[in-house]
C-alpha positions in Angstrom: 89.5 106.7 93.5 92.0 105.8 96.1 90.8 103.7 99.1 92.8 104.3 102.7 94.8 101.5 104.3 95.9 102.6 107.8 96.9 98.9 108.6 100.7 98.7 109.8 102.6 95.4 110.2 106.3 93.9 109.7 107.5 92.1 106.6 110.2 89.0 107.0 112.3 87.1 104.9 111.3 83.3 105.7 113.7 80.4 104.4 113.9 76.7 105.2 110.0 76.8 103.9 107.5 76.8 101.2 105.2 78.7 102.8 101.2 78.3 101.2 97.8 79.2 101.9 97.4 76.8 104.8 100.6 77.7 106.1 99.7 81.1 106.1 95.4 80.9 107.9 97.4 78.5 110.4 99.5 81.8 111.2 96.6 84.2 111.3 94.3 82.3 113.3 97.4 81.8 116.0 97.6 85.6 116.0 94.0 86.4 116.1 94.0 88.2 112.5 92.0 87.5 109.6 93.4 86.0 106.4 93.4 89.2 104.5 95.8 90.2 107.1 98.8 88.5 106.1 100.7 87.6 102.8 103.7 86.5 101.1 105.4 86.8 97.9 108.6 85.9 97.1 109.5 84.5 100.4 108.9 87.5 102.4 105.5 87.5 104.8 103.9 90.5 105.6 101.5 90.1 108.8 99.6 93.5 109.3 99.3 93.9 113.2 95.3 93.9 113.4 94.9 92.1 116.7 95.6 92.5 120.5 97.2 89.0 120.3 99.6 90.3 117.2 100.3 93.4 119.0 100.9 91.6 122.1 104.1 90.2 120.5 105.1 93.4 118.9 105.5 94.6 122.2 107.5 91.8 123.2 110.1 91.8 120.3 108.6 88.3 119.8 106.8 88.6 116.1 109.7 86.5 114.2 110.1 84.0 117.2 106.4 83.1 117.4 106.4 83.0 113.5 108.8 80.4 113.4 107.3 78.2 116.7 104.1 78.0 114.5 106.2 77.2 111.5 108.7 74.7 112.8 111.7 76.8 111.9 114.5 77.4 113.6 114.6 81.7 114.6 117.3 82.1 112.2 115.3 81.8 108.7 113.6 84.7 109.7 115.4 87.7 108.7 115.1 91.2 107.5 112.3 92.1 109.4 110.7 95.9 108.9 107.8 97.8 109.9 106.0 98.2 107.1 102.5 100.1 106.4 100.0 98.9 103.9 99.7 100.9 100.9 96.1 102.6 99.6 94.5 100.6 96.9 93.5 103.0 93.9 89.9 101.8 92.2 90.2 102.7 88.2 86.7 104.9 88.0 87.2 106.0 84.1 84.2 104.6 81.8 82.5 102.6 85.0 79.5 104.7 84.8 79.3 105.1 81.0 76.5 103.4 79.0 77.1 101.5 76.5 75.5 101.9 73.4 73.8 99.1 72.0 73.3 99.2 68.7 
């Protein structure tokens, strides 16, 4: 079963930090999104553009700028930045349904 993900966003190389958990619901709750909203791995951040706030920045070219205000970085460790759109999530169905025989 595959599950639809319409969100879109941008994904950024950040360097100069360790960026964690806290790091990361500081972020959302500056941009008005909900923690499921944003992510990283291997020091890029993904932050899917769910709010009027995020979007607000979009529209201003500012996304990377305000990212690294909240982080204390300097503008330059944020680099490759790229729209990106979330992909579906696919749900294994095969043998959920199935009893199970006890014997």
């Amino acid at each position: 079963m595959i599950i639809p993900d319409n969100r879109t966003g941008f994904s950024m190389r950040v360097d100069g930090i360790f960026l964690n958990r806290p790091d990361l619901h500081v972020i959302a709750a500056e941009l008005g999104i909900q923690t499921k909203d944003i992510l990283v791995e291997n020091k890029i951040l993904t932050v899917y553009n769910t709010s009027d706030t995020c979007q607000e920045l979009v529209d201003d070219n500012a996304l990377a700028s305000f990212i690294a205000l909240t982080l204390g970085i300097p503008p330059q460790n944020i680099t490759e930045l790229q729209a990106v759109k979330a992909k579906p999530k696919v749900i294994e169905m095969e043998g959920m349904f199935e009893d199970e025989d006890d014997d």
